[in-house]
TORLUM-256017 format. One record per residue (C-alpha): x, y, z; residue in one letter. Coordinates in nm, 4 decimals, padded with zeros to 6 digits. Layout:
+----------+----------+----------+--------+
!       px !       py !       pz ! residu !
+----------+----------+----------+--------+
!        X !        Y !        Z !      A !
...
+----------+----------+----------+--------+
***
This chain:
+----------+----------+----------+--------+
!       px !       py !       pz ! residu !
+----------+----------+----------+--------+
! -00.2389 !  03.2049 ! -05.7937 !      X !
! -00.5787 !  03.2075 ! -05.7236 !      X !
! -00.7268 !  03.5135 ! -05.5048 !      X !
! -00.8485 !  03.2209 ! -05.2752 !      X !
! -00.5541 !  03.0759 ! -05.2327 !      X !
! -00.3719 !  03.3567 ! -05.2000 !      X !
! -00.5511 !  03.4176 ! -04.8782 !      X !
! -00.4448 !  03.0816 ! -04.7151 !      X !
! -00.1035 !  03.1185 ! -04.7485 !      X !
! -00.1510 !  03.4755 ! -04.5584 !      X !
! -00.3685 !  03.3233 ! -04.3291 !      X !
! -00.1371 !  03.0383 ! -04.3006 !      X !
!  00.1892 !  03.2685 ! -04.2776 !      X !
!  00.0270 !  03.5337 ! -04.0251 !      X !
! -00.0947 !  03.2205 ! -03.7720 !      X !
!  00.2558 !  03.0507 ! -03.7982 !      X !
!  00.3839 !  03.4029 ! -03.7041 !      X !
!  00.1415 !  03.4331 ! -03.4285 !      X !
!  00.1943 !  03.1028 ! -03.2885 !      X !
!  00.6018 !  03.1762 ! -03.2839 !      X !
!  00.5131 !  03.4595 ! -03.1133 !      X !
!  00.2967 !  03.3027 ! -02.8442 !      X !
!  00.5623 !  03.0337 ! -02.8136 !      X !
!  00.8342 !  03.3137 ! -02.7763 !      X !
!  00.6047 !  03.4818 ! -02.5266 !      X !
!  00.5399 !  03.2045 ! -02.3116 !      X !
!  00.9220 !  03.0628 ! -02.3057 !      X !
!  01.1585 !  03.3513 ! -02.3922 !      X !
!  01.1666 !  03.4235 ! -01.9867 !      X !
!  01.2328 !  03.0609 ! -01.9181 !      X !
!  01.5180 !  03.0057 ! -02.1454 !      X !
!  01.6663 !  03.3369 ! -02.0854 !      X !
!  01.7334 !  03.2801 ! -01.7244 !      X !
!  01.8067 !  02.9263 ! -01.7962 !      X !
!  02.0838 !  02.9064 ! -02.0632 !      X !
!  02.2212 !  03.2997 ! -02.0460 !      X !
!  02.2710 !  03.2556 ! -01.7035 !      X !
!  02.6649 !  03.2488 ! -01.5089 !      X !
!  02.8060 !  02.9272 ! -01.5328 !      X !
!  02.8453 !  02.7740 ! -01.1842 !      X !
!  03.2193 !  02.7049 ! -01.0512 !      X !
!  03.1558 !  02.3659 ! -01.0662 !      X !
!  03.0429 !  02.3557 ! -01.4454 !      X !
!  03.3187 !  02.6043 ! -01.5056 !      X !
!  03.5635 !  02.3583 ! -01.4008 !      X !
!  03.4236 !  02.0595 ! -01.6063 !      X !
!  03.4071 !  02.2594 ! -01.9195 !      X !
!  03.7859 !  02.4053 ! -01.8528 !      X !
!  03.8920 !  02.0659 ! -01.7586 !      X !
!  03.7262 !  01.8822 ! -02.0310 !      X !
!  03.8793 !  02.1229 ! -02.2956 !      X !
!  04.1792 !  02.0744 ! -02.1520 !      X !
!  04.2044 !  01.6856 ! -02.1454 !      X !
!  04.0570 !  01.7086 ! -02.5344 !      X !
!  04.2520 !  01.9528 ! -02.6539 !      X !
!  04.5572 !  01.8788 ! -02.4756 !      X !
!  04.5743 !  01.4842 ! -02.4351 !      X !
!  04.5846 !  01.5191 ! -02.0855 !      X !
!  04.6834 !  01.1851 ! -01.9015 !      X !
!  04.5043 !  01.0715 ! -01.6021 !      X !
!  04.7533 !  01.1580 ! -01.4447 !      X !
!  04.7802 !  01.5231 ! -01.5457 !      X !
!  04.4538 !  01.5678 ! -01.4884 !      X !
!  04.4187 !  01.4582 ! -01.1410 !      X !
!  04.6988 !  01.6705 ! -01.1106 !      X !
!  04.5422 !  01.9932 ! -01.2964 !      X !
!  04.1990 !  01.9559 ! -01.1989 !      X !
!  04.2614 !  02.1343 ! -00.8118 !      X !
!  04.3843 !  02.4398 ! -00.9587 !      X !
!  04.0995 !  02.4497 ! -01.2176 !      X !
!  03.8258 !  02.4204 ! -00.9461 !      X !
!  04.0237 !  02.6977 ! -00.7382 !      X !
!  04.0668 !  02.9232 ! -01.0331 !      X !
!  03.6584 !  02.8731 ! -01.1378 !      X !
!  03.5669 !  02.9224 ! -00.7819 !      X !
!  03.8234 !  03.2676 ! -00.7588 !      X !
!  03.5838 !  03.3351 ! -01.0872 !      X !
!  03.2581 !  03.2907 ! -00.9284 !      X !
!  03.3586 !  03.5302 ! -00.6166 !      X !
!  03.4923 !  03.7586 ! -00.8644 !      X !
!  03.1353 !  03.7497 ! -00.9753 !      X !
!  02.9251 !  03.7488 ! -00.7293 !      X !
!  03.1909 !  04.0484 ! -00.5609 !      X !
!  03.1316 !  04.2501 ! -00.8607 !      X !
!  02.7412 !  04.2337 ! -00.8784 !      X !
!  02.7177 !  04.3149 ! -00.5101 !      X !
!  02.9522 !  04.6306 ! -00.5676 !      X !
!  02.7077 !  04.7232 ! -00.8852 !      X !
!  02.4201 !  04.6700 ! -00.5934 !      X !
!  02.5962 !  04.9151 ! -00.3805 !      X !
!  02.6643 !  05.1674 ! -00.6285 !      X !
!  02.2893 !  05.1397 ! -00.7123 !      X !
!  02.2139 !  05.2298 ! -00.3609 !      X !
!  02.4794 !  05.4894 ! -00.3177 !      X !
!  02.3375 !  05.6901 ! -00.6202 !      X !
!  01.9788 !  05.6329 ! -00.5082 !      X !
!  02.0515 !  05.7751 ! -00.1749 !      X !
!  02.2660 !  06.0652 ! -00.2681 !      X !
!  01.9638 !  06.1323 ! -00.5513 !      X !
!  01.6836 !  06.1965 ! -00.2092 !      X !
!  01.9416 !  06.4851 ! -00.1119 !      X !
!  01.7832 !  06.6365 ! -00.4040 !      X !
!  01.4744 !  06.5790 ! -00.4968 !      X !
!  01.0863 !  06.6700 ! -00.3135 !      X !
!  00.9483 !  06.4265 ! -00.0614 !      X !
!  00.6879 !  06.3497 ! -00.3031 !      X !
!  00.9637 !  06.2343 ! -00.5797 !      X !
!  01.1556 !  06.0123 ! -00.3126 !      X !
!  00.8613 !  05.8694 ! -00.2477 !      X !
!  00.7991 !  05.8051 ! -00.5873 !      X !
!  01.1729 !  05.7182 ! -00.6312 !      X !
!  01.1387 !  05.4714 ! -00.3064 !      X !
!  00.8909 !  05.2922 ! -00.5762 !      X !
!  01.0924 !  05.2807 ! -00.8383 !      X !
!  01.3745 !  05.0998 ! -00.6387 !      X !
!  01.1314 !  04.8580 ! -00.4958 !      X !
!  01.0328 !  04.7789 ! -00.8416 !      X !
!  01.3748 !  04.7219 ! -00.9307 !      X !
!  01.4288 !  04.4794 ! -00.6555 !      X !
!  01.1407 !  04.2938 ! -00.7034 !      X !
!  01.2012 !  04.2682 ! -01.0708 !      X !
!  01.5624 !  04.1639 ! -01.0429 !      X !
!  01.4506 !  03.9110 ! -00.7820 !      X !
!  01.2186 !  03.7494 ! -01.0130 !      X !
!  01.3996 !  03.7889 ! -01.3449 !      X !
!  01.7421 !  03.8511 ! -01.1957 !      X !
!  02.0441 !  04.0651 ! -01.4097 !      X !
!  02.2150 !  03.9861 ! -01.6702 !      X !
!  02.4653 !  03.7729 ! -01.4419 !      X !
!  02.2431 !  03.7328 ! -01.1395 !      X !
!  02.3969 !  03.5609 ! -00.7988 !      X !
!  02.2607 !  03.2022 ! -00.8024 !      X !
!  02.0829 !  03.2901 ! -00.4718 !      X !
!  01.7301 !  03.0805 ! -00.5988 !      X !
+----------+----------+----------+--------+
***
């Protein structure tokens, strides 16, 4: 190979690499909160119900019958959920408050910061399981 050529395919290999990255940059955020997001109850249900009727043979008639409890037990899931993340919240808060006992007025202030940051930044980008509340 050619010293020449040898540079294009660097060049061509480091702005492929660059250009994945930019892509990644730009869309990673997007399709994180999009697909690794809960399910809601109601698509919950359909998936539960269609694996059922597939992997099962379900009649229509079984199904009309199972698909009630499957849309209770999905929504029991989601408040499960939702419960749980709100406890997390509270335990966040708890911590955060007992912390102040401790610390200066100038690091609670600086610690009043950090929790706003937290906030806003869950808000926006949400946690791992975020409440659908967007």
């Amino acid at each position: 190979m050619t010293k020449a050529r040898s540079w294009k395919v660097v060049l061509y290999a480091t702005l492929i690499f660059v250009a994945g990255l930019f892509t990644g940059v730009l869309a990673g955020p997007h399709l994180f909160r999009t697909f690794l997001r809960p399910p809601t109850a109601a698509e919950m249900s359909r998936h539960i119900l269609g694996r059922l009727q597939s992997r099962l043979a379900l009649t229509p008639e079984q199904t009309a019958q199972i698909k009630p409890l499957v849309e209770q037990t999905a929504s029991e899931i989601d408040a499960i959920r939702e419960a749980t993340t709100k406890q997390i919240a509270d335990r966040i808060a708890e911590s955060t408050a007992k912390i102040s006992a401790f610390i200066t007025p100038e690091q609670k202030a600086k610690l009043d910061q950090m929790e706003a940051e937290r906030r806003e930044h869950m808000r926006h980008a949400g946690p791992f399981f975020p409440p659908r509340l967007r």
